[in-house]
N, CA, C and O of each residue as an XYZ file, in Angstrom:
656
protein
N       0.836     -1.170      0.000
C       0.000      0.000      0.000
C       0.891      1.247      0.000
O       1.829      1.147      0.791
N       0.845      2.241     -0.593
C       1.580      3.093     -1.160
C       0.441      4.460     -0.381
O      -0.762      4.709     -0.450
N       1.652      5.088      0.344
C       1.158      6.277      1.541
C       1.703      7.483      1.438
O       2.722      7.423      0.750
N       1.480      8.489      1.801
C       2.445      9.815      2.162
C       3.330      9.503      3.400
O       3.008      8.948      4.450
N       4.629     10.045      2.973
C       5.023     10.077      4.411
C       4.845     11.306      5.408
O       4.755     12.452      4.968
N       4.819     11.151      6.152
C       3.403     11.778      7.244
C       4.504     13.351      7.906
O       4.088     14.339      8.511
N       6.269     12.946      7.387
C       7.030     14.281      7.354
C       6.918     15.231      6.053
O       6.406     16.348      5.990
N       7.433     14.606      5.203
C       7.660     15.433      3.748
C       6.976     15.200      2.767
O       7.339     15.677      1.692
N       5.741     14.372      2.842
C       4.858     13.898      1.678
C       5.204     13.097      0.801
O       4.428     12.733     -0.083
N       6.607     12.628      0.916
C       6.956     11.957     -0.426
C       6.193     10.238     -0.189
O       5.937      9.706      0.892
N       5.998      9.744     -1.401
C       4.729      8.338     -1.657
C       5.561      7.492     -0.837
O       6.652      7.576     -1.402
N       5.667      6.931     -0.109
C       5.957      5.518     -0.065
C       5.518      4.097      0.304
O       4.320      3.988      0.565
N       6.156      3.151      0.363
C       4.968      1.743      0.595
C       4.954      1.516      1.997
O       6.017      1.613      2.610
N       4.196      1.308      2.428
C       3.703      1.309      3.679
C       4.585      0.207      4.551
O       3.916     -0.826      4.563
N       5.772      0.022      5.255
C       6.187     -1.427      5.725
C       5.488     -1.161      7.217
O       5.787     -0.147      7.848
N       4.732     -1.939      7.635
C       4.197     -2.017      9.017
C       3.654     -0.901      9.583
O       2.629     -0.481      9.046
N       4.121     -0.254     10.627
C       3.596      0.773     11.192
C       4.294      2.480     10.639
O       3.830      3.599     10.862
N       5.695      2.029      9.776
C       6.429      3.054      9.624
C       5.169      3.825      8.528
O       4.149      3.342      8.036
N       5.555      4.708      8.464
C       5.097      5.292      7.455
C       5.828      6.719      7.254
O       5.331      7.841      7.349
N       7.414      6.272      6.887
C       7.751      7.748      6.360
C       9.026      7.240      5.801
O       9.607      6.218      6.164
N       9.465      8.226      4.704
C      10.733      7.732      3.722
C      11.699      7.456      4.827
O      11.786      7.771      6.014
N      12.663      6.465      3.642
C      13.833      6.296      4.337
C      14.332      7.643      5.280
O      14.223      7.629      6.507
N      14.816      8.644      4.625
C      15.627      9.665      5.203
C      15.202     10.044      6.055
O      15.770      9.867      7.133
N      13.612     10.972      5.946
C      12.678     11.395      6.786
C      12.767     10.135      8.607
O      12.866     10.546      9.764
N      12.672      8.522      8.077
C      13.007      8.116      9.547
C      14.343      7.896      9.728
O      14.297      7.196     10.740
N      15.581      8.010      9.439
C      17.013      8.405      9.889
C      16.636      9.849     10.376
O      16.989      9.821     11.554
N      16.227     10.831     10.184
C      16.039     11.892     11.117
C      15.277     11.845     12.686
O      15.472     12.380     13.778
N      14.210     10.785     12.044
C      13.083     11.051     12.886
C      13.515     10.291     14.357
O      12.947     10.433     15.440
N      14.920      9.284     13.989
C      15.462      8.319     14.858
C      16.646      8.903     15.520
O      17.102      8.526     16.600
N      17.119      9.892     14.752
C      18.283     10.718     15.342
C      17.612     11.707     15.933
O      18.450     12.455     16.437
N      16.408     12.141     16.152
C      16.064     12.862     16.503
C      15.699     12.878     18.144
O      16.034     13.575     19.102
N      14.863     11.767     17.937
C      14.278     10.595     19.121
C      15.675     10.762     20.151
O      15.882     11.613     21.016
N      16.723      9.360     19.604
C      17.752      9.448     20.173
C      18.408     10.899     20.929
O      19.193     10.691     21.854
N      18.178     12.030     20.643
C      18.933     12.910     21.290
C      18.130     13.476     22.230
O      18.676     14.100     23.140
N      16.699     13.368     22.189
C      16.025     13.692     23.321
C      15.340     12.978     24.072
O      14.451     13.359     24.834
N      15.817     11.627     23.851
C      16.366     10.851     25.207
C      17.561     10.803     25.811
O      17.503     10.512     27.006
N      18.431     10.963     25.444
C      20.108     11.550     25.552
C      20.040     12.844     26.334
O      20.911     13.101     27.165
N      19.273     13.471     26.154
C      18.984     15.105     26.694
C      18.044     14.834     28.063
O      18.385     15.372     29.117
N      17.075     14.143     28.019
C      16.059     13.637     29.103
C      16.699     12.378     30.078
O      16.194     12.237     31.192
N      17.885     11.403     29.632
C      18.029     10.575     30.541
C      19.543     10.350     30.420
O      20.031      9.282     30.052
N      20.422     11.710     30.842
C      21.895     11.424     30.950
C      22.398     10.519     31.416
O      23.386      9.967     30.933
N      21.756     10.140     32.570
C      22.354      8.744     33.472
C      22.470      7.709     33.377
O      23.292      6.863     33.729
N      21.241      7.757     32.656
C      21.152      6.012     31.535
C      22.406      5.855     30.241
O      23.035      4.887     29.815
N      22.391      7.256     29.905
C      23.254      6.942     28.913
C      24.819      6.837     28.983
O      25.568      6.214     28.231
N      25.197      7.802     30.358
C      26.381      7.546     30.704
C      26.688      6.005     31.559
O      27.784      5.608     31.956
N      26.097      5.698     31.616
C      26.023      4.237     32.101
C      26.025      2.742     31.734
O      26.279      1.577     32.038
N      25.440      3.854     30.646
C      25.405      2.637     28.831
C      26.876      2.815     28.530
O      27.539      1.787     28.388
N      27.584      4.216     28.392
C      28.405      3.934     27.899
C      29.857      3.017     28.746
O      30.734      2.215     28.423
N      29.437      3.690     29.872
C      30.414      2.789     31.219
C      30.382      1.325     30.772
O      31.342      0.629     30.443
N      29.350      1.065     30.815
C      28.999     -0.264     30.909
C      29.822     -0.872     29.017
O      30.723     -1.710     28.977
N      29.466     -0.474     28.239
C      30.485     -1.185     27.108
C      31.642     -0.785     27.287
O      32.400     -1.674     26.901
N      32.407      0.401     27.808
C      33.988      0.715     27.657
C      34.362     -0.777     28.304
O      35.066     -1.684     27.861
N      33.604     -0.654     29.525
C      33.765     -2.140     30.668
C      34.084     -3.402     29.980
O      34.929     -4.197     30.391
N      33.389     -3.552     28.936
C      32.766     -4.584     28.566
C      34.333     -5.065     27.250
O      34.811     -6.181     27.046
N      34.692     -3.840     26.675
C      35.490     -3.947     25.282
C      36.690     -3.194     26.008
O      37.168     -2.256     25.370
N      37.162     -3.431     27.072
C      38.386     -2.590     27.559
C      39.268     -3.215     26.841
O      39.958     -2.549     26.069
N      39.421     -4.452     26.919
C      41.018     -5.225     26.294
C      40.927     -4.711     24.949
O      41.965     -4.120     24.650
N      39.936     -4.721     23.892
C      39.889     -4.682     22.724
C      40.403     -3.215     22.225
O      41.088     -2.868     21.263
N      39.694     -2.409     23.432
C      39.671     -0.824     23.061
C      41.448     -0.735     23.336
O      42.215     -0.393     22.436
N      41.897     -1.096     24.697
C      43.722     -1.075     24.834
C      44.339     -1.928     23.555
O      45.413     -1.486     23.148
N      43.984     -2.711     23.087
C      44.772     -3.052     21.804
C      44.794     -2.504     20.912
O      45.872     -2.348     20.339
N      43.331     -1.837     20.271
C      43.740     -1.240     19.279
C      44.257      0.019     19.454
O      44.566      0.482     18.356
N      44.516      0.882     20.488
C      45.249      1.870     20.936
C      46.438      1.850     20.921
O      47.090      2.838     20.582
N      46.908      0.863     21.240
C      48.392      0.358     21.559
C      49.195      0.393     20.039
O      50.242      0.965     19.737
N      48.186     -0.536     19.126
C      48.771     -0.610     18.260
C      48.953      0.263     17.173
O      49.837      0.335     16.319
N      47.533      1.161     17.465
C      47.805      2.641     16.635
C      48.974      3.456     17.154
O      49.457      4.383     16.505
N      49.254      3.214     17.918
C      50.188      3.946     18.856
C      51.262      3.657     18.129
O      52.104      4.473     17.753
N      51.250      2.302     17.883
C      53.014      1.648     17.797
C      53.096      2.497     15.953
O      53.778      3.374     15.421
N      52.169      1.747     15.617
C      52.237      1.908     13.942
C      52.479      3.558     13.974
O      53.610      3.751     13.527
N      51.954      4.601     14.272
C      52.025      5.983     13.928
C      53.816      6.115     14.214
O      54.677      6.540     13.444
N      53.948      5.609     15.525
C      55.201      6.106     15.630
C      56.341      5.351     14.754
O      57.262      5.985     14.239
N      56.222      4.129     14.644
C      57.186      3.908     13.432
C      56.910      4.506     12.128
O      57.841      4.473     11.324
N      55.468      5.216     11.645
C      55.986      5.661     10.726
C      56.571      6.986     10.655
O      57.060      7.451      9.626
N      56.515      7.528     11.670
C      57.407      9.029     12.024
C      58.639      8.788     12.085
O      59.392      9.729     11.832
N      59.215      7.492     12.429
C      60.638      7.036     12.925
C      60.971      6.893     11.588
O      62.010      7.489     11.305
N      60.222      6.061     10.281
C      60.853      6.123      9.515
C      60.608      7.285      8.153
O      61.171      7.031      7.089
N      59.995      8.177      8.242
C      59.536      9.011      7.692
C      61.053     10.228      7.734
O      61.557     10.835      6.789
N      61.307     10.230      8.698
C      62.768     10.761      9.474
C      64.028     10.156      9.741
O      64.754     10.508     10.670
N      64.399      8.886      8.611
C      65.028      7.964      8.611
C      65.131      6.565      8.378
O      65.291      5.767      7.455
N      64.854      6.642     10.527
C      64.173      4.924     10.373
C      65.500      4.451     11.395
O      65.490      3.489     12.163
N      66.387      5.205     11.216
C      67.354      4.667     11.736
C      68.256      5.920     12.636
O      67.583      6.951     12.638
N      69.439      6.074     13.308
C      69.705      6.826     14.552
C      70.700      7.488     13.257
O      71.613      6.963     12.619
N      70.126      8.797     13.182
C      71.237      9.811     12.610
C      72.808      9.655     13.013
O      73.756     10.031     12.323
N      72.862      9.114     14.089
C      74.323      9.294     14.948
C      75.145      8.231     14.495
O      75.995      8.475     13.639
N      74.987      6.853     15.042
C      75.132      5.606     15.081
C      74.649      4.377     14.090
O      75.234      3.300     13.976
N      73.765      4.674     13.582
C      73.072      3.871     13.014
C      72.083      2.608     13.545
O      71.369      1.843     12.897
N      72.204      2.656     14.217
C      71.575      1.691     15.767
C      69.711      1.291     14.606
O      69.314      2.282     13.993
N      69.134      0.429     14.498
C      68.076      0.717     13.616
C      67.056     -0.287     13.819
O      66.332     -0.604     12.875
N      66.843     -1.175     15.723
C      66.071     -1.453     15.961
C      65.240     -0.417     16.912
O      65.648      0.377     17.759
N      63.461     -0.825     16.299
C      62.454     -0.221     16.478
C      62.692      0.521     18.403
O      62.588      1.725     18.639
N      62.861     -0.057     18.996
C      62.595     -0.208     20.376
C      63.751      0.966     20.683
O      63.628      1.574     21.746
N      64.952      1.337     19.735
C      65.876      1.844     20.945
C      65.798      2.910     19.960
O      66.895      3.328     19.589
N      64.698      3.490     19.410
C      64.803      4.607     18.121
C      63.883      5.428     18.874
O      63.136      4.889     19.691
N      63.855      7.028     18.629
C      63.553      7.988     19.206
C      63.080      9.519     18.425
O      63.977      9.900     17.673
N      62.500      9.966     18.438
C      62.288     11.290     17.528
C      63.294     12.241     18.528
O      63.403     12.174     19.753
N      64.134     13.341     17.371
C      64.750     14.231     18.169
C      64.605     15.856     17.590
O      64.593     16.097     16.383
N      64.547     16.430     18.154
C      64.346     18.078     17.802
C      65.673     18.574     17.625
O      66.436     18.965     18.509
N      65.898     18.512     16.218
C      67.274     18.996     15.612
C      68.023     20.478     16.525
O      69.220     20.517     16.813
N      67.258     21.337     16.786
C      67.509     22.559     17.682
C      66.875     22.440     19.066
O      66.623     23.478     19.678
N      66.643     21.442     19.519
C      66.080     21.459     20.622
C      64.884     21.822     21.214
O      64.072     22.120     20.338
N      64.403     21.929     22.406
C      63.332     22.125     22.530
C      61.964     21.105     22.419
O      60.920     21.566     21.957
N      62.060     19.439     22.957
C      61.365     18.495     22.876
C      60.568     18.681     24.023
O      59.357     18.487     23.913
N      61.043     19.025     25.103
C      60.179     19.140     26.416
C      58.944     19.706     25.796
O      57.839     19.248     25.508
N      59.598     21.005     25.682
C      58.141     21.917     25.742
C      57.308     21.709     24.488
O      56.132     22.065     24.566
N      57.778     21.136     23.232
C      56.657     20.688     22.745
C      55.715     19.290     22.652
O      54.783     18.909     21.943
N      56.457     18.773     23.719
C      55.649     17.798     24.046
C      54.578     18.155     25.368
O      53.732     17.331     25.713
N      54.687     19.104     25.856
C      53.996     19.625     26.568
C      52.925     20.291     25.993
O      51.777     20.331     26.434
N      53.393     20.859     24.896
C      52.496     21.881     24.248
C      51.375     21.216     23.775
O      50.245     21.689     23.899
N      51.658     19.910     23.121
C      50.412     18.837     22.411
C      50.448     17.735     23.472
O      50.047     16.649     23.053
N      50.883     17.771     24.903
C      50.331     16.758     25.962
C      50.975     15.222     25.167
O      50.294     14.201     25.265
N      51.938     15.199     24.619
C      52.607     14.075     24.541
C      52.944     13.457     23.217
O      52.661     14.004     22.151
N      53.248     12.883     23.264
C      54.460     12.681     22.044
C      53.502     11.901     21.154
O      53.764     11.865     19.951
N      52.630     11.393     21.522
C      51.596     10.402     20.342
C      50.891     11.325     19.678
O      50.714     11.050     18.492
N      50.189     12.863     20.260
C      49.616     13.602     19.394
C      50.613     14.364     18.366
O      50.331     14.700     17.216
N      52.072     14.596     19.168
C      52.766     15.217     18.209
C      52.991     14.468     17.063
O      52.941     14.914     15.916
N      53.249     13.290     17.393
C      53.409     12.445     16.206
C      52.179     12.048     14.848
O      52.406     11.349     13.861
N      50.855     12.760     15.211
C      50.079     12.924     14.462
C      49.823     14.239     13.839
O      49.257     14.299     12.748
N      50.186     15.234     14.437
C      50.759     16.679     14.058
C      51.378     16.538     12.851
O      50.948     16.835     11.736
N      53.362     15.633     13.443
C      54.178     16.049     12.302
C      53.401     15.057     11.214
O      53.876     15.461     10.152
N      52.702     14.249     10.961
C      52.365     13.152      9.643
C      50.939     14.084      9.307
O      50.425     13.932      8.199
N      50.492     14.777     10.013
C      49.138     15.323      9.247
C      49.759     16.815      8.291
O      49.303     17.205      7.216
N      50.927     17.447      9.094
C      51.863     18.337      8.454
C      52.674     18.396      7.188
O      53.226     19.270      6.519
N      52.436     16.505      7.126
C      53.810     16.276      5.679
C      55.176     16.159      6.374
O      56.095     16.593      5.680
N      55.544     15.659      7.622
C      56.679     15.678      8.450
C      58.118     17.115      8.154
O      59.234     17.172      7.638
N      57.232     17.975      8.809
C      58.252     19.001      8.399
C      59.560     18.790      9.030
O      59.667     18.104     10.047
N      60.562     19.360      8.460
C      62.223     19.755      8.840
C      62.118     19.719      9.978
O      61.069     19.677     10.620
N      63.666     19.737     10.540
C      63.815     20.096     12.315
C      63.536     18.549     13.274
O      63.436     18.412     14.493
N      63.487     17.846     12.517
C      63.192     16.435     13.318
C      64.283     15.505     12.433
O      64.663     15.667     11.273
N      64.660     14.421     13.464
C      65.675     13.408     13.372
C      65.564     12.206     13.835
O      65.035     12.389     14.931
N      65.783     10.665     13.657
C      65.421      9.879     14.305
C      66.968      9.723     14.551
O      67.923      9.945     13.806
N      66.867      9.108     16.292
C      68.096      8.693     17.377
C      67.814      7.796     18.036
O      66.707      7.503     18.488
N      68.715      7.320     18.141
C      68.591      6.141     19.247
C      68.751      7.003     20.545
O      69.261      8.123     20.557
N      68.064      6.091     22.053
C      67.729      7.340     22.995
C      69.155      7.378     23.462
O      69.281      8.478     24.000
N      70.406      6.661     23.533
C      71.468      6.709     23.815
C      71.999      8.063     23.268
O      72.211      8.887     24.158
N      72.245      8.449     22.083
C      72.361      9.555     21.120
C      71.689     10.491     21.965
O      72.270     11.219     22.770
N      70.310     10.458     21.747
C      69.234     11.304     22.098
C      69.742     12.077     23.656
O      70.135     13.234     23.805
N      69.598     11.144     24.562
C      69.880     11.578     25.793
C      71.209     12.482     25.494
O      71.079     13.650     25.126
N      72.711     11.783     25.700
C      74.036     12.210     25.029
C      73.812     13.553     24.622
O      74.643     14.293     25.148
N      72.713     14.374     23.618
C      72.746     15.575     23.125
C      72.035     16.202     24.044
O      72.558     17.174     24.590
N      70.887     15.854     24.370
C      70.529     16.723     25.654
C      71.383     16.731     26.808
O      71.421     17.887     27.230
N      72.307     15.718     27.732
C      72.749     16.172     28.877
C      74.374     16.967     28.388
O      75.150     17.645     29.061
N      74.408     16.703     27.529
C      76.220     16.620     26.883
C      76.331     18.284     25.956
O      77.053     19.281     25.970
N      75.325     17.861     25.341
C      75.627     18.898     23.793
C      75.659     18.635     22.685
O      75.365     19.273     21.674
N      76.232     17.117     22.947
C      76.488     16.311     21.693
C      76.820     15.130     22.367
O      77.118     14.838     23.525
N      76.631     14.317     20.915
C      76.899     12.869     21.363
C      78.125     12.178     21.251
O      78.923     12.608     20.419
N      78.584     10.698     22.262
C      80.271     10.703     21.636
C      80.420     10.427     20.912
O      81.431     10.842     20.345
N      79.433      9.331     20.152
C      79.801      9.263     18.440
C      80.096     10.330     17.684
O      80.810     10.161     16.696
N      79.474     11.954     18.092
C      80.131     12.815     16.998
C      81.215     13.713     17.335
O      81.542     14.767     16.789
N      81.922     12.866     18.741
C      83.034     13.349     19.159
C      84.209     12.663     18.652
O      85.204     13.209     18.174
N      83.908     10.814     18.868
C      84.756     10.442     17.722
C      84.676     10.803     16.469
O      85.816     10.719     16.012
N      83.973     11.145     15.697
C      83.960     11.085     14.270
C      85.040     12.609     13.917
O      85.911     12.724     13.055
N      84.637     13.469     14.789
C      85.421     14.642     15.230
C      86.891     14.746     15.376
O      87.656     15.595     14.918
N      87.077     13.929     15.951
C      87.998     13.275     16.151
C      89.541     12.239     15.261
O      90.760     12.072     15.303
N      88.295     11.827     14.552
C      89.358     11.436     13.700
C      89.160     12.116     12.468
O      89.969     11.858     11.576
N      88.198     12.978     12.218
C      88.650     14.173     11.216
C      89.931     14.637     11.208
O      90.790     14.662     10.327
N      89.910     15.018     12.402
C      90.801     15.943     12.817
C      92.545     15.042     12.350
O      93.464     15.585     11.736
N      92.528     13.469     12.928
C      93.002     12.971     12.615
C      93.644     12.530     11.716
O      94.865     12.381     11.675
N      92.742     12.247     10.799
C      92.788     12.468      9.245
C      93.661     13.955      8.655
O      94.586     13.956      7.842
N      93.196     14.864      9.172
C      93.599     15.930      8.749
C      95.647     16.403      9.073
O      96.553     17.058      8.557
N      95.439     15.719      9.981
C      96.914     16.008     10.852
C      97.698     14.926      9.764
O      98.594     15.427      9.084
N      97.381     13.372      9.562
C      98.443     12.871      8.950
C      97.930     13.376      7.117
O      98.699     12.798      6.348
N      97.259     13.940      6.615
C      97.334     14.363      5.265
C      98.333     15.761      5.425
O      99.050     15.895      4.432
N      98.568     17.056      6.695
C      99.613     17.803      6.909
C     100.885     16.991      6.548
O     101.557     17.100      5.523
N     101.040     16.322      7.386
C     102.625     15.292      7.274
C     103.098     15.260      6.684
O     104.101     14.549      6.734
């Protein structure tokens, strides 16, 4: 049986009690939904308690692993491997702020997982380096690291027996 729908007039076939177009009831259900949402907060925050509860392990895994994946691809987007050393397993690799200044922008975006969605939504701009945290640390407490004290080093080396 072919009806008006009882929002926008448009014809449609009657299934059971509905009687209104597709779209017209996706509104009419989103509509519903929010003013019960508006009329019974408690129920709904409770609903939602109750599934976080329910899908915690699932919800920490896939977090974890978005986590892992973003940051290797910043690690290798910026290398992949320790500017210094070459060191080029995942675990001992590190993002570094070519001029410094990692604290405070990890403060600034509350931690290093949003920054790391920053620099990849940015196009990974300049000024970043991947290090191993050995390196990493080394330039923050030091100045520099000893790998680029040896390498320094035997420049210099180099240079003295090509004088000779």
């Amino acid at each position: 049986m072919i009806v008006p729908c009882v929002d926008c007039g448009l014809s449609v076939k009657k299934q059971g009690p509905r009687v209104r177009c597709d779209s017209c009831q996706k509104e009419h259900i989103k509509a519903r939904r929010k003013r019960y949402a508006v009329s019974h907060p408690e129920n709904i925050k409770a609903s939602r308690l109750k599934w976080v509860a329910s899908h915690l392990v699932n919800i920490q895994a896939y977090w974890k692993s978005y986590r892992m994946a973003l940051r290797k691809e910043v690690l290798e987007a910026y290398g992949g491997v320790c500017q210094c050393c070459g060191e080029d397993r995942d675990h001992f690799l590190c993002l570094d702020h070519i001029n410094g200044g990692g604290c405070q922008e990890r403060k600034k975006y509350m931690g290093s997982v949003r920054l790391f969605s920053i620099l990849k939504r940015k196009g990974f701009p300049e000024g970043y380096q991947t290090l191993c945290h050995n390196c990493n640390l080394a330039k923050g407490f030091y100045g520099q690291c000893p790998h680029e004290q040896e390498r320094a080093a035997q420049r210099l080396l180099v240079l003295v027996h090509e004088v000779r």
